[in-house]
N, CA and C atoms of all chains as a GROMACS GRO file, in nm:
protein
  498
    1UNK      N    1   5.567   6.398  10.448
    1UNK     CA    2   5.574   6.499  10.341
    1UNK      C    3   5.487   6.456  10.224
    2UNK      N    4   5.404   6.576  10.198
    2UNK     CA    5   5.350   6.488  10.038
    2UNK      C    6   5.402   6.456   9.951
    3UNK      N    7   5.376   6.348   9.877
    3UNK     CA    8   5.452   6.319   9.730
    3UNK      C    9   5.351   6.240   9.671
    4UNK      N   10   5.380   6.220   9.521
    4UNK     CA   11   5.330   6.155   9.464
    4UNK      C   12   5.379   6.038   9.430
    5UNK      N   13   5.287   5.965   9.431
    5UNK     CA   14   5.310   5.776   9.387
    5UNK      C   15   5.278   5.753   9.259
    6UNK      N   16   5.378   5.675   9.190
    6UNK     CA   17   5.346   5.618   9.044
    6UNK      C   18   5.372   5.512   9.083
    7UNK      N   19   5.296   5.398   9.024
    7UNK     CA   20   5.320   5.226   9.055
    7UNK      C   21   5.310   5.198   8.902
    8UNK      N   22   5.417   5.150   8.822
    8UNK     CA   23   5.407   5.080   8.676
    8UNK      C   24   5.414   4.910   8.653
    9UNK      N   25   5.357   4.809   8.610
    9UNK     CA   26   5.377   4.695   8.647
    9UNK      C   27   5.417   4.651   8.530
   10UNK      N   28   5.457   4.531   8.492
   10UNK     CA   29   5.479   4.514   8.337
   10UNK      C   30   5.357   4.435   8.308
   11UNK      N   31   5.282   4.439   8.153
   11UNK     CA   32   5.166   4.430   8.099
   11UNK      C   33   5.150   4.283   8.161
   12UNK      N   34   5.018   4.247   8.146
   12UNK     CA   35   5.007   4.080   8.190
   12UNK      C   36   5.087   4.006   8.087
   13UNK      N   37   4.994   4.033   7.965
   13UNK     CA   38   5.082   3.945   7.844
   13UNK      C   39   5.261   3.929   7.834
   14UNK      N   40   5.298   4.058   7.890
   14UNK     CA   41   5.493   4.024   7.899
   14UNK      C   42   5.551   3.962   8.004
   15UNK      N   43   5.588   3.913   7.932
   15UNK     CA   44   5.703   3.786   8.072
   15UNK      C   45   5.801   3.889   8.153
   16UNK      N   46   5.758   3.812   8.282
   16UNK     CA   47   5.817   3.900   8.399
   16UNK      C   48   5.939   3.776   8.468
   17UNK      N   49   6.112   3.805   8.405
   17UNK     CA   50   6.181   3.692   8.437
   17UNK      C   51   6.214   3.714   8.612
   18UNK      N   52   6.185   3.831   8.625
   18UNK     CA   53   6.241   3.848   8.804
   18UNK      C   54   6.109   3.786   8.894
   19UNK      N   55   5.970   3.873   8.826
   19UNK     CA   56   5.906   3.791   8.923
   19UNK      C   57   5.889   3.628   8.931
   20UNK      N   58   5.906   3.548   8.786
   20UNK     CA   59   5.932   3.436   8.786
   20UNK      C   60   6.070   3.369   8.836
   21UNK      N   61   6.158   3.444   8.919
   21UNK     CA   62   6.264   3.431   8.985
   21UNK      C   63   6.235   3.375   9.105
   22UNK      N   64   6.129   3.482   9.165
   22UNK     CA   65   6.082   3.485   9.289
   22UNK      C   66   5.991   3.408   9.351
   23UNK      N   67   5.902   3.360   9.202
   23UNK     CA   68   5.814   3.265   9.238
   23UNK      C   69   5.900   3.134   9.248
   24UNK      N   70   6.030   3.111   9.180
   24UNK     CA   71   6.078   2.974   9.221
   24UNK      C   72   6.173   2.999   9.309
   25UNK      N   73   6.183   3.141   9.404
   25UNK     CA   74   6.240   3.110   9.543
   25UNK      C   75   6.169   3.068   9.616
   26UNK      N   76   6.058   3.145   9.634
   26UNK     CA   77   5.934   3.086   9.727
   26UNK      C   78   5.933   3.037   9.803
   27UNK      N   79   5.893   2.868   9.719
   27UNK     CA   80   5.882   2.754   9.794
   27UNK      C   81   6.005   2.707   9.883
   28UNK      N   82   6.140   2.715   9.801
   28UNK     CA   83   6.264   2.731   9.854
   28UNK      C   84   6.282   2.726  10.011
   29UNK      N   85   6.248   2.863  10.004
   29UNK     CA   86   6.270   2.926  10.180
   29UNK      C   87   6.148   2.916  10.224
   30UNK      N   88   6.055   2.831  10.209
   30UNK     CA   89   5.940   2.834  10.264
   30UNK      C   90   5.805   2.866  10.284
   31UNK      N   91   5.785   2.933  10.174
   31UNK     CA   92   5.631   3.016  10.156
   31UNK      C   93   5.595   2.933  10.004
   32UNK      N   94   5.490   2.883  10.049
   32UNK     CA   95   5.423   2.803   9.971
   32UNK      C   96   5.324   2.858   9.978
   33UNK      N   97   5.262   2.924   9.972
   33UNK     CA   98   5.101   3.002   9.973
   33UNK      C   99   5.094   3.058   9.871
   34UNK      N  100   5.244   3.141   9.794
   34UNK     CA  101   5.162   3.224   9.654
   34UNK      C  102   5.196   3.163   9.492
   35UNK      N  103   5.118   3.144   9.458
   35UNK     CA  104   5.085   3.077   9.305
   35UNK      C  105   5.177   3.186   9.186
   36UNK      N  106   5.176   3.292   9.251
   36UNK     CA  107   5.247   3.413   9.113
   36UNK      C  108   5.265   3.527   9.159
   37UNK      N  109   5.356   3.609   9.101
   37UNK     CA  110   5.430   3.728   9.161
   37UNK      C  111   5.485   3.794   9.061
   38UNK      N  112   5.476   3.938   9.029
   38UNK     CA  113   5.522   4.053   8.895
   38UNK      C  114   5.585   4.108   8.977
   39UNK      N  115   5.631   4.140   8.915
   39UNK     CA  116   5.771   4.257   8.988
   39UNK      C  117   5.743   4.415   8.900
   40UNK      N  118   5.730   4.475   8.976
   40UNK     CA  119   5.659   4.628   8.900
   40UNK      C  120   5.791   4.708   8.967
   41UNK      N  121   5.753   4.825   8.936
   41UNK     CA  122   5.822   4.992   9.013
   41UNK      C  123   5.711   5.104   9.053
   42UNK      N  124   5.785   5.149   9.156
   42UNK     CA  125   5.699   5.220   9.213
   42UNK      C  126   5.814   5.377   9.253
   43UNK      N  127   5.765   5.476   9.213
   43UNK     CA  128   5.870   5.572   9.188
   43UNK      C  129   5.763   5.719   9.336
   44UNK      N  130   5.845   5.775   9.363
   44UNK     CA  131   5.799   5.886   9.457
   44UNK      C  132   5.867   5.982   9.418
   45UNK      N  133   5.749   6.119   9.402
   45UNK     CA  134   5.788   6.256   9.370
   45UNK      C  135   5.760   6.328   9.466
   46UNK      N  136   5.886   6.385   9.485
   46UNK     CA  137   5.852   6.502   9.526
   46UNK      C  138   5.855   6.646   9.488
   47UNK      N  139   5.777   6.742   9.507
   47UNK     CA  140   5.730   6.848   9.478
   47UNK      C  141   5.753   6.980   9.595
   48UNK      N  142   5.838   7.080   9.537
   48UNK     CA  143   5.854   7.216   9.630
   48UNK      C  144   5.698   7.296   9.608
   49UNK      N  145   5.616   7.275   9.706
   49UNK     CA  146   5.535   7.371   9.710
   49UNK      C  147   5.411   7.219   9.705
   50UNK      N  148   5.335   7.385   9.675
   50UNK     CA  149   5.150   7.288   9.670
   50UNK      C  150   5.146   7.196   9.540
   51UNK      N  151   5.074   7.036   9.597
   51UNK     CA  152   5.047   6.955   9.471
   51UNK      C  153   4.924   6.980   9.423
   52UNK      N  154   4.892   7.070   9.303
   52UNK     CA  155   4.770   7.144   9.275
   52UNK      C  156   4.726   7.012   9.176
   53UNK      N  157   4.634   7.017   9.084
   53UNK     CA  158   4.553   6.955   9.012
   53UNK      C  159   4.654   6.961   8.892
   54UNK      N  160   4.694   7.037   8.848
   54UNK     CA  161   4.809   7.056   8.760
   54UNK      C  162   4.913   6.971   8.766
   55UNK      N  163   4.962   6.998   8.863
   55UNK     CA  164   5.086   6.905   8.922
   55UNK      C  165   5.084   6.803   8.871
   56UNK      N  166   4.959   6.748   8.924
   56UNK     CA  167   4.899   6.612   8.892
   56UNK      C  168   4.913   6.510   8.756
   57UNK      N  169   4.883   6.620   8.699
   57UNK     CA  170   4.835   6.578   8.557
   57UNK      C  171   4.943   6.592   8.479
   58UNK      N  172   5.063   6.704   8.542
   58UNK     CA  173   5.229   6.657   8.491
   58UNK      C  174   5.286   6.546   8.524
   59UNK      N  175   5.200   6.482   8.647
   59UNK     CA  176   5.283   6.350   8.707
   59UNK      C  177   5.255   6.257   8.602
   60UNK      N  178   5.078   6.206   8.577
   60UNK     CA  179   5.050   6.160   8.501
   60UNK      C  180   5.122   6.117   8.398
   61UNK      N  181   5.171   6.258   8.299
   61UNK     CA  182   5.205   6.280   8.197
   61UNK      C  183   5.310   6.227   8.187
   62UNK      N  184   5.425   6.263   8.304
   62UNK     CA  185   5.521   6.229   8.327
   62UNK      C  186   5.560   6.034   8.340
   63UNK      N  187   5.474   5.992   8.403
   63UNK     CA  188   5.421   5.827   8.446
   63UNK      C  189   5.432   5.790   8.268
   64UNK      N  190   5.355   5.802   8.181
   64UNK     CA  191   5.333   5.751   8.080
   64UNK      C  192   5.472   5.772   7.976
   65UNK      N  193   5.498   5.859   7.978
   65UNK     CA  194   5.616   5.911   7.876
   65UNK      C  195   5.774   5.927   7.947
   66UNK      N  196   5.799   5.939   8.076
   66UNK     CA  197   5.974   5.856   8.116
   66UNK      C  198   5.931   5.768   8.218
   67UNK      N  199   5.876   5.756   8.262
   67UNK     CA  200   5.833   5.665   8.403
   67UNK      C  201   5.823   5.517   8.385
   68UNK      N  202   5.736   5.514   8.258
   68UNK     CA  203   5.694   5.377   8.204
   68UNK      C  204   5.742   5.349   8.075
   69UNK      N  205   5.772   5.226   8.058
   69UNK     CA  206   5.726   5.240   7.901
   69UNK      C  207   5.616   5.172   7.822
   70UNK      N  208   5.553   5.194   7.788
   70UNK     CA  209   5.401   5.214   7.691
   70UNK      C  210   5.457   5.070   7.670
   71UNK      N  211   5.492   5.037   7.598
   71UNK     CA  212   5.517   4.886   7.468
   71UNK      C  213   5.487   4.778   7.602
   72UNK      N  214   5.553   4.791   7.671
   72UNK     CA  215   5.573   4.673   7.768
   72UNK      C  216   5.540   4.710   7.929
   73UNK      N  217   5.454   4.798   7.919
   73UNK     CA  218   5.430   4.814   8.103
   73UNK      C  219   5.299   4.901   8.106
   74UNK      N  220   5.233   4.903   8.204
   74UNK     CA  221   5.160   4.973   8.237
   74UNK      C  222   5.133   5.081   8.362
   75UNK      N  223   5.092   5.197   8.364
   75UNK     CA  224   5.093   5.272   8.446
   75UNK      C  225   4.965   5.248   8.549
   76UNK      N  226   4.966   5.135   8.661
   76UNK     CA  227   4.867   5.116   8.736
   76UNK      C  228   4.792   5.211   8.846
   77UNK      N  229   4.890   5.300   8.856
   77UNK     CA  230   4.883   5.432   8.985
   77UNK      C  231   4.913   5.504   8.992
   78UNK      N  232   4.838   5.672   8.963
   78UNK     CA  233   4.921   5.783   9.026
   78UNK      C  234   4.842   5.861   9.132
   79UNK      N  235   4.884   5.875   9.259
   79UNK     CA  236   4.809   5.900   9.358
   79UNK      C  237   4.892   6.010   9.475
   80UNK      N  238   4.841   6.134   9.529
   80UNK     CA  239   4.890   6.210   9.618
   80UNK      C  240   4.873   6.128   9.732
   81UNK      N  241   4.982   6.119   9.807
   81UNK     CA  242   4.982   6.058   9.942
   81UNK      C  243   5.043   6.145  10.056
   82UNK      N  244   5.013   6.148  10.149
   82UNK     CA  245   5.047   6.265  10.282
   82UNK      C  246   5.074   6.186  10.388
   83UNK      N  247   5.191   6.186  10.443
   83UNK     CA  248   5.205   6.110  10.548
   83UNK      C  249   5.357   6.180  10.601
   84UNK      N  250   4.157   4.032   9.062
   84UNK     CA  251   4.137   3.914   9.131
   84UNK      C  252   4.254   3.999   9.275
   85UNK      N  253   4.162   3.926   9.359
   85UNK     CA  254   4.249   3.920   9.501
   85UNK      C  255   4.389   3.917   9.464
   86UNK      N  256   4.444   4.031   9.529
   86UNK     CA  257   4.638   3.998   9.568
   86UNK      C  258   4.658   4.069   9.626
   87UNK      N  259   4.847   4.059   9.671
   87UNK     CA  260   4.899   4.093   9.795
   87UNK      C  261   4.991   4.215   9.709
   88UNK      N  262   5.027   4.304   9.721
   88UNK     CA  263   5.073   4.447   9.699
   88UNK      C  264   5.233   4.469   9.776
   89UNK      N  265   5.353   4.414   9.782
   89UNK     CA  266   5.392   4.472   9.860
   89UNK      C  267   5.518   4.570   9.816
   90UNK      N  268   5.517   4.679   9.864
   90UNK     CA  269   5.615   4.816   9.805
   90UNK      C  270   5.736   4.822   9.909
   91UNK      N  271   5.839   4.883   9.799
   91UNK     CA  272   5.957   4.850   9.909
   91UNK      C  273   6.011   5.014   9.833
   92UNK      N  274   6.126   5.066   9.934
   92UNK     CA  275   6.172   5.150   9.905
   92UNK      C  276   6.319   5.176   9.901
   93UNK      N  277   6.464   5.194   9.844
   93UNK     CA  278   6.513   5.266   9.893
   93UNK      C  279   6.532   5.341  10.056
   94UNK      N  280   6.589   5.280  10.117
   94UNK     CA  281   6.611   5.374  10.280
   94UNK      C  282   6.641   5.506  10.238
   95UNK      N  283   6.583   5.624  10.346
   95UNK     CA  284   6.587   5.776  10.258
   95UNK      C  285   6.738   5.766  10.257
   96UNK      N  286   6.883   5.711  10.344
   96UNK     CA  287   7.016   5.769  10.370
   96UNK      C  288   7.080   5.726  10.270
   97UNK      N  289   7.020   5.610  10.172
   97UNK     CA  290   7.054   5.554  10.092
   97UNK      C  291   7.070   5.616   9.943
   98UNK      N  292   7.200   5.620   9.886
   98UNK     CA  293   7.199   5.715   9.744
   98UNK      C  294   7.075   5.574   9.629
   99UNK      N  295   7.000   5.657   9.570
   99UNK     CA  296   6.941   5.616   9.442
   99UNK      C  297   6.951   5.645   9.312
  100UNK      N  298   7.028   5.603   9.254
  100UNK     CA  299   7.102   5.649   9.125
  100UNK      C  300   7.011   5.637   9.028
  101UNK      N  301   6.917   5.571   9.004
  101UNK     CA  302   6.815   5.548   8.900
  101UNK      C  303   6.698   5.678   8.931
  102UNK      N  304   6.655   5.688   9.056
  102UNK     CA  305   6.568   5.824   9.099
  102UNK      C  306   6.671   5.945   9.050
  103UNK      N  307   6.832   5.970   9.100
  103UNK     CA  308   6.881   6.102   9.036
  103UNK      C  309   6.904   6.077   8.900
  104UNK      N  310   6.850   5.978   8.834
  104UNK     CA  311   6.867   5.994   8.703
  104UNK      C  312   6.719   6.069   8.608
  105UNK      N  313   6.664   5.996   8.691
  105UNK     CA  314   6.492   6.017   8.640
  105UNK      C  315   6.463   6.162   8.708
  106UNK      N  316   6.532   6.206   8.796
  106UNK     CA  317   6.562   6.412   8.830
  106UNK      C  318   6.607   6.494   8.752
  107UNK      N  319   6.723   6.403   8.689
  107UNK     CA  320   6.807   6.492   8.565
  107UNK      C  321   6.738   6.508   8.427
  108UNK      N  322   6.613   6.413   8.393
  108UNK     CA  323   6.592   6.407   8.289
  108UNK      C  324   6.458   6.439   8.272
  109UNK      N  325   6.416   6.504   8.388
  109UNK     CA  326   6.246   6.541   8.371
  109UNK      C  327   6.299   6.682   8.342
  110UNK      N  328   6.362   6.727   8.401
  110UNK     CA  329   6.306   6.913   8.316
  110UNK      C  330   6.414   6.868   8.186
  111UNK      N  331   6.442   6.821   8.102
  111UNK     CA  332   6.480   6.786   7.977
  111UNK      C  333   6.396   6.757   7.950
  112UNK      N  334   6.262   6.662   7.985
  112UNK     CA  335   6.144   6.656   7.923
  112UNK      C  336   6.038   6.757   7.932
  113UNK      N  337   6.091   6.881   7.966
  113UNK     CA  338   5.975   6.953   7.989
  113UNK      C  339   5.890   6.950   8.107
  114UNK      N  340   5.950   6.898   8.232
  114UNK     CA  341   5.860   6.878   8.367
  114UNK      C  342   5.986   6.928   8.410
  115UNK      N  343   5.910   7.037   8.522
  115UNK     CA  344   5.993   7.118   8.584
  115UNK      C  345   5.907   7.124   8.735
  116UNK      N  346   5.835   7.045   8.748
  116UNK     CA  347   5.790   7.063   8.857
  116UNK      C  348   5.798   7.012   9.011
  117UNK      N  349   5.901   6.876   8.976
  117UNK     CA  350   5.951   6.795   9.073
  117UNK      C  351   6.081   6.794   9.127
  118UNK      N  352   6.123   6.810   9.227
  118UNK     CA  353   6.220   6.852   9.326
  118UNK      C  354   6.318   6.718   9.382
  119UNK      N  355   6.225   6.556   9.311
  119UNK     CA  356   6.318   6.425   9.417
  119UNK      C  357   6.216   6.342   9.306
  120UNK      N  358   6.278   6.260   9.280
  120UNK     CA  359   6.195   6.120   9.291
  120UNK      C  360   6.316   6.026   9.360
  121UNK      N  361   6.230   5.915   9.412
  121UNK     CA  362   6.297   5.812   9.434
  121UNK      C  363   6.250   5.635   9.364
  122UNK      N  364   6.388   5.564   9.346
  122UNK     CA  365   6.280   5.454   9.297
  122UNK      C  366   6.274   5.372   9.348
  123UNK      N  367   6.195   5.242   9.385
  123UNK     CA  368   6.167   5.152   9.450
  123UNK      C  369   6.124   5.023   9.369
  124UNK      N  370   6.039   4.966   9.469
  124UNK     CA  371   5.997   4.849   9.374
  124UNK      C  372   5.841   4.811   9.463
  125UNK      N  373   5.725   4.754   9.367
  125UNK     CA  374   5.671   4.681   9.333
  125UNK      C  375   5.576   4.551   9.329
  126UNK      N  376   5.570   4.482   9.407
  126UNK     CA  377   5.521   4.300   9.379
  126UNK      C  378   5.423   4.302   9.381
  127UNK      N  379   5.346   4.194   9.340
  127UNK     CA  380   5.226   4.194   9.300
  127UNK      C  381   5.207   4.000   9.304
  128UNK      N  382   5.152   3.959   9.465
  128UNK     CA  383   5.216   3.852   9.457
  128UNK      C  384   5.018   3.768   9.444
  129UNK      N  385   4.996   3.636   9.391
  129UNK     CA  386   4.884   3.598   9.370
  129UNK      C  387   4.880   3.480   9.462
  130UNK      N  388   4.778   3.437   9.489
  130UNK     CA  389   4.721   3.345   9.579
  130UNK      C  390   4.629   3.243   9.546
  131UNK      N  391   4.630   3.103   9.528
  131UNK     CA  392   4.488   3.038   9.536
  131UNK      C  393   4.427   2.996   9.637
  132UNK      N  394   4.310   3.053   9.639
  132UNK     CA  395   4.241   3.020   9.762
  132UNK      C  396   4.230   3.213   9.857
  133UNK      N  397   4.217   3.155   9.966
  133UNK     CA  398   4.183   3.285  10.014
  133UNK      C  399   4.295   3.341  10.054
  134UNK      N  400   4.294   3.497  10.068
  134UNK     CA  401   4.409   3.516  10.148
  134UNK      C  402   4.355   3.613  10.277
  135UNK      N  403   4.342   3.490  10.416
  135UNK     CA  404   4.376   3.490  10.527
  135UNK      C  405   4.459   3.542  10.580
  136UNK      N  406   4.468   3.621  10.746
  136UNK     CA  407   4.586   3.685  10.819
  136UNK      C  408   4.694   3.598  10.827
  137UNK      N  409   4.683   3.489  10.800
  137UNK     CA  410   4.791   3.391  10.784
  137UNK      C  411   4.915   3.436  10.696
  138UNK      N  412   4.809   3.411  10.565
  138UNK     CA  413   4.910   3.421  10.421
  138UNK      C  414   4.903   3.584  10.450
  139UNK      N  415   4.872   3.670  10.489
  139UNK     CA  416   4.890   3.824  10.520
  139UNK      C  417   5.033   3.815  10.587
  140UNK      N  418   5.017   3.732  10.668
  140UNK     CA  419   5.181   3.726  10.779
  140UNK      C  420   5.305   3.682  10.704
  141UNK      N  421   5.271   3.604  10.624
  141UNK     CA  422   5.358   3.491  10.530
  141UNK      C  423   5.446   3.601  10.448
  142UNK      N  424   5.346   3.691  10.381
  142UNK     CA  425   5.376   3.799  10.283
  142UNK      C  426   5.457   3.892  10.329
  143UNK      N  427   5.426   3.921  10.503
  143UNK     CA  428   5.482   4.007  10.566
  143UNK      C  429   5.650   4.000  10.594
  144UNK      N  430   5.634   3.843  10.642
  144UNK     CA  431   5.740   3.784  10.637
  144UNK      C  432   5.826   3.740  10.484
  145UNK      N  433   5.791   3.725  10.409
  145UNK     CA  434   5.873   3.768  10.278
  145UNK      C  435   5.943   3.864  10.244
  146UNK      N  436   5.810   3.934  10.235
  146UNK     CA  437   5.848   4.080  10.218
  146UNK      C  438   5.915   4.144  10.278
  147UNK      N  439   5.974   4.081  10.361
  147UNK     CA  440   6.081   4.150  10.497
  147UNK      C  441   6.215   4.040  10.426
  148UNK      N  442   6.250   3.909  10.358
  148UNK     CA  443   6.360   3.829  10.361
  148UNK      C  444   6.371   3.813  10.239
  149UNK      N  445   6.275   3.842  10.158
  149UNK     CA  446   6.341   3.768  10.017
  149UNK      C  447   6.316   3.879   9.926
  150UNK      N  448   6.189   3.962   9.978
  150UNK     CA  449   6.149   4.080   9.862
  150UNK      C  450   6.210   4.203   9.858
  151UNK      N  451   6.294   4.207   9.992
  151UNK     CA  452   6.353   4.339  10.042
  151UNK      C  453   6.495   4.303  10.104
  152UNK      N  454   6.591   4.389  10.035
  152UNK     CA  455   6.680   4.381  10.106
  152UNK      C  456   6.739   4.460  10.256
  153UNK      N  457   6.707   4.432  10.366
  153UNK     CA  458   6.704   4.513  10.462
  153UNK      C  459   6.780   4.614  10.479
  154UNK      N  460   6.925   4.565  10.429
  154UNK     CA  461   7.026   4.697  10.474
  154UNK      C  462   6.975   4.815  10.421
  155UNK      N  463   6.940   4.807  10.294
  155UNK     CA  464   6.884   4.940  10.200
  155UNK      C  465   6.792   4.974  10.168
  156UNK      N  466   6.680   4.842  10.194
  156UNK     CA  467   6.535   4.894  10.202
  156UNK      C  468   6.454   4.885  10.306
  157UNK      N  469   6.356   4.966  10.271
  157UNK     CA  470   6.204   4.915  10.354
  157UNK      C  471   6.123   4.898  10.298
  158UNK      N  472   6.037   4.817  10.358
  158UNK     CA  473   5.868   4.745  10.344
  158UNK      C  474   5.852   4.858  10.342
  159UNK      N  475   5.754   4.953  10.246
  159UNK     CA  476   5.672   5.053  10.315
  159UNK      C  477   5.528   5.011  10.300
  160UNK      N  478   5.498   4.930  10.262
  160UNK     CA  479   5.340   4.855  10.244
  160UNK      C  480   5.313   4.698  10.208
  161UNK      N  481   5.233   4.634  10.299
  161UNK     CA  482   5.216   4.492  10.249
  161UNK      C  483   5.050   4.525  10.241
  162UNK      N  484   4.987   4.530  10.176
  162UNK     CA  485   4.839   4.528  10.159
  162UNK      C  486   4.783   4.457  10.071
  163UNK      N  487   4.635   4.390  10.121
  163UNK     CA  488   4.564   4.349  10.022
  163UNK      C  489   4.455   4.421   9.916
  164UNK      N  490   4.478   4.384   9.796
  164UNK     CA  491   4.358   4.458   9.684
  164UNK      C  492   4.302   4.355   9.692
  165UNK      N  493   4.170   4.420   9.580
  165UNK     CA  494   4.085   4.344   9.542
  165UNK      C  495   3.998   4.441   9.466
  166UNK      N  496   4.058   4.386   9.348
  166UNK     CA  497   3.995   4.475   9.195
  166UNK      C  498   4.012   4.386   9.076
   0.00000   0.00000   0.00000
């Protein structure tokens, strides 16, 4: 079904305490290969009907102003996906 | 810089209380155009050195035990960027 993808990550400069959670499970259970890890959100819309160009640009809109928040995150992705 | 991407979701049978929250509160914001979101999560894991089908597998395998909780989620993507 189509929907749209928003991916928000938190800014580089803000401390990320979950993904720094994860980076000291890691090694723990065994994966020693990754140096660092953010923990973002990734939200899916769906839409009754056609995702026009419009749509779009409500998602957008939408991504920046309840999706994310501005001060401390960034909106890395908004993308129609069909599958 | 090179990293590993991996997105997890909510299982569809699974209730998401944070997605029917972010439903209830878009046409209060004036978006009336979306019918579902759901929310998920995120990672954004870093590497030194290269990342090989190896550390691709490693990730895979994480991302299946520590990044996701199986009963209620899924992997829906382990991919590499490079931007």
């Amino acid at each position: 079904m189509p929907r749209i993808v928003v991916d928000v990550m938190p800014k580089p400069e803000i401390l990320d305490p979950q993904g720094k959670a994860i980076v000291g499970a890691l090694p723990r259970l065994g994966f020693t290969e990754f140096s660092g890890v953010r923990q973002g959100k990734r939200f899916e819309l769906t839409v009754d009907g056609e995702i026009t160009e419009a749509v779009m640009a409500k998602a957008r809109e939408a991504a920046e102003t309840l999706l994310s928040n501005p001060v401390i995150e960034d909106v890395v992705n908004v993308e129609l996906v069909n599958d």
